[in-house]
C-alpha positions, -999 to 999 in steps of 0.1 A, spaced: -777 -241 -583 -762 -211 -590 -785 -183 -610 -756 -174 -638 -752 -213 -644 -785 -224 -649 -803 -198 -661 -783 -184 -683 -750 -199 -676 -739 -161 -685 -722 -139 -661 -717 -108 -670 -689 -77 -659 -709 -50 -633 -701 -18 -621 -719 11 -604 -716 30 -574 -729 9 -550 -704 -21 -561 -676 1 -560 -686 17 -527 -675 -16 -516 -651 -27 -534 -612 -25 -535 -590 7 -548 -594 15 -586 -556 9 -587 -559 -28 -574 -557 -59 -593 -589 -66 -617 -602 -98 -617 -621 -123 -643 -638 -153 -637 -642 -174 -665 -664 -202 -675 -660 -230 -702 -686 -256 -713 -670 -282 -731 -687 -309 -757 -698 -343 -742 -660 -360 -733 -639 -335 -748 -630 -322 -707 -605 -339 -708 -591 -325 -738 -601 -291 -728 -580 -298 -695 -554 -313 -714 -546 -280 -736 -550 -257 -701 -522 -281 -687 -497 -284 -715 -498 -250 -732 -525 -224 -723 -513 -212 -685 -481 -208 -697 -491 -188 -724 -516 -172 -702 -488 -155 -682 -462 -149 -712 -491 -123 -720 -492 -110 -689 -520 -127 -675 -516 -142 -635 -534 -177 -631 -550 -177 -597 -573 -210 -594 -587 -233 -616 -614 -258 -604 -636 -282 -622 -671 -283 -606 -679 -319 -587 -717 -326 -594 -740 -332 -623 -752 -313 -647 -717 -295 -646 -693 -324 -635 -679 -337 -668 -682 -308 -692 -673 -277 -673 -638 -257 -661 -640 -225 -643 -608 -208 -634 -598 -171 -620 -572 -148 -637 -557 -116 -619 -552 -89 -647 -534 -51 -638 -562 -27 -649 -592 -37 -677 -565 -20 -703 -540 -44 -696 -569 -71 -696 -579 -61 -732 -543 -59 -742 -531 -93 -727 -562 -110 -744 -555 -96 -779 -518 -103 -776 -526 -139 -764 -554 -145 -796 -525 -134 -818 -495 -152 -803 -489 -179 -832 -480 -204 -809 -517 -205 -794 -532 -207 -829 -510 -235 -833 -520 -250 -802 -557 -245 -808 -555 -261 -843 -532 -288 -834 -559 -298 -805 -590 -294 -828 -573 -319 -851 -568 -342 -826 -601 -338 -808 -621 -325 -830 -644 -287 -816 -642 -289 -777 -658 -262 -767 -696 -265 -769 -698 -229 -771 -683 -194 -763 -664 -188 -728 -683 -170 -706 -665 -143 -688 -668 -117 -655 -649 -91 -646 -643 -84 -609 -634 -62 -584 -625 -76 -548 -643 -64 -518 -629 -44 -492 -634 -66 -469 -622 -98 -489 -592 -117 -475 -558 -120 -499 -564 -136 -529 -538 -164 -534 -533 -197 -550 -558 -229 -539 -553 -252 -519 -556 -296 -535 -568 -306 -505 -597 -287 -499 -629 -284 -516 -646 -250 -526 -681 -237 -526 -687 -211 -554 -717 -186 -543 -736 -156 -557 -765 -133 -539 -789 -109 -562 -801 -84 -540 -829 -65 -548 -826 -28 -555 -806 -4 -537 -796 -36 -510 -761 -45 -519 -744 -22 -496 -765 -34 -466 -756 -69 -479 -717 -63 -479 -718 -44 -443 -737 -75 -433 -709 -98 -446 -681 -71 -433 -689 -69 -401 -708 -101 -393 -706 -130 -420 -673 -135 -421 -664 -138 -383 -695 -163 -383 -685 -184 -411 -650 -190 -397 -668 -200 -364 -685 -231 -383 -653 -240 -405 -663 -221 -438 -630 -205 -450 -631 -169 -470 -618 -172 -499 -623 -144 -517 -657 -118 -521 -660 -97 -556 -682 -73 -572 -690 -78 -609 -675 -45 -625 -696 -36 -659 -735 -32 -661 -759 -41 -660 -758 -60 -629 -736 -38 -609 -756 -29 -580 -771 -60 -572 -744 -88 -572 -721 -106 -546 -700 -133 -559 -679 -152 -534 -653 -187 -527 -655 -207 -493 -630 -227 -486 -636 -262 -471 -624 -298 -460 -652 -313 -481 -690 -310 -494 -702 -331 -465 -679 -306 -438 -697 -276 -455 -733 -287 -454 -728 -291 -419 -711 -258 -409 -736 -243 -430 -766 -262 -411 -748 -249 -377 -744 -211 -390 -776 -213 -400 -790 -222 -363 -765 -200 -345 -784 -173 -328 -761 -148 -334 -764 -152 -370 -808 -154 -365 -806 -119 -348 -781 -104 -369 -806 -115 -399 -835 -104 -382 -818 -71 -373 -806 -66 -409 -837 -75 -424 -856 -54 -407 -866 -33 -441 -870 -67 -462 -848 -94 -474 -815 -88 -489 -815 -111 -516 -842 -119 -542 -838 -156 -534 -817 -182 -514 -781 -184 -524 -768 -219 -535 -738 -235 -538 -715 -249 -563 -688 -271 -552 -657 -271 -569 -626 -293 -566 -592 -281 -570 -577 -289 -614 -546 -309 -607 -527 -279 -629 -537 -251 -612 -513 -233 -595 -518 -237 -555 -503 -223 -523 
């Protein structure tokens, strides 16, 4: 599955000038991608205090709740949530996070659910900062129905512009042929990973719908030629991208 779960299960903020080459305008929204492992059954709990208190709080503080989506298969089903916040600027970020932490409502919250359910997270959130591409579609709200496929490509050195020209001006079109919805395409914005990482969200009727359209794109010769053509130098990516497949938290905000 995907590298920054299971190797590390660590992303971590990129940002150099080959990412921002490609990404949005410095004054655009800022992005983070977050990552919780909770302890064995606590989930629900974890779910349960996103739900009742912690959006809510989330945007008191200034802080826009995009998506959240609990991933569908083992060894994440059961213990993870990942979820997307839209901050102004990494200043207001910072500021929204410490005003948040401080807010004595949300220590109340926190202490009130540890009572209850005892510790719930297993350890630290992990958390990414991003910048959208400039070629990424409008990032809204989820859909329920549909189910999403969370991806990330390593290039190797000095590649990821070549990789987001290839996605600009060929991916995309491609991937809506065969029924994979954009979502949204980021750039980490901190080092030390900034010139080498893609991060993106498909959109889909279901895991089964995807393999196929992915089986399909794969075969299509346009897509073959354009690879060949693009790859001409050497590969793009360090290895094969996989997917994580994500279904829709019945709290999230959606479209």
């Amino acid at each position: 599955m995907l590298r920054f779960f299971f190797a590390a299960l660590c992303l971590l903020s990129l940002v150099a000038g080959n990412a921002m080459s490609t990404s949005a305008l410095a004054d655009d929204p800022v992005y983070e991608l977050r990552i919780y492992t909770s302890n064995p059954d606590k989930l629900d709990a974890l779910n349960e205090r996103f739900r009742n208190h912690t959006l809510k709080l989330f945007e008191r503080h200034g802080m826009k709740n995009i998506g959240y989506w609990i991933p569908t298969e083992p060894p994440l089903a059961g213990t993870h949530l990942i979820y997307l916040l839209e901050h102004a600027s990494r200043d207001a970020a910072k500021a929204s996070w410490q005003a948040f932490l401080n807010d004595p409502e949300w220590k109340q919250v926190a202490a009130d659910s540890e009572k209850q359910h005892g510790k719930i997270l297993a350890k630290k959130p992990e958390s990414i900062f991003l910048a959208k591409t400039d070629y990424s579609t409008k990032i809204g709200n989820p859909d329920r129905e549909k189910t999403y496929v969370l991806r990330e490509y390593t290039t190797p050195e000095g590649k990821l512009d070549y990789l987001n020209a290839r996605f600009r001006d060929h991916t995309l079109e491609l991937f809506k042929k065969y029924g994979l919805e954009s979502y949204g395409y980021w750039v980490p914005v901190d080092l030390p990973q900034s010139g080498n990482t893609l991060i993106y969200l498909l959109e889909v009727p279901s895991k089964e719908a995807a393999e196929k359209s992915f089986a399909e794109f794969r075969a299509d010769p346009v897509w073959q030629e354009v690879k060949k053509t693009t790859e001409k130098d050497g590969p793009l990516t360090t290895q094969p991208p996989q997917s994580l497949f994500l279904k829709v938290a019945d709290y999230s905000p959606v479209k």
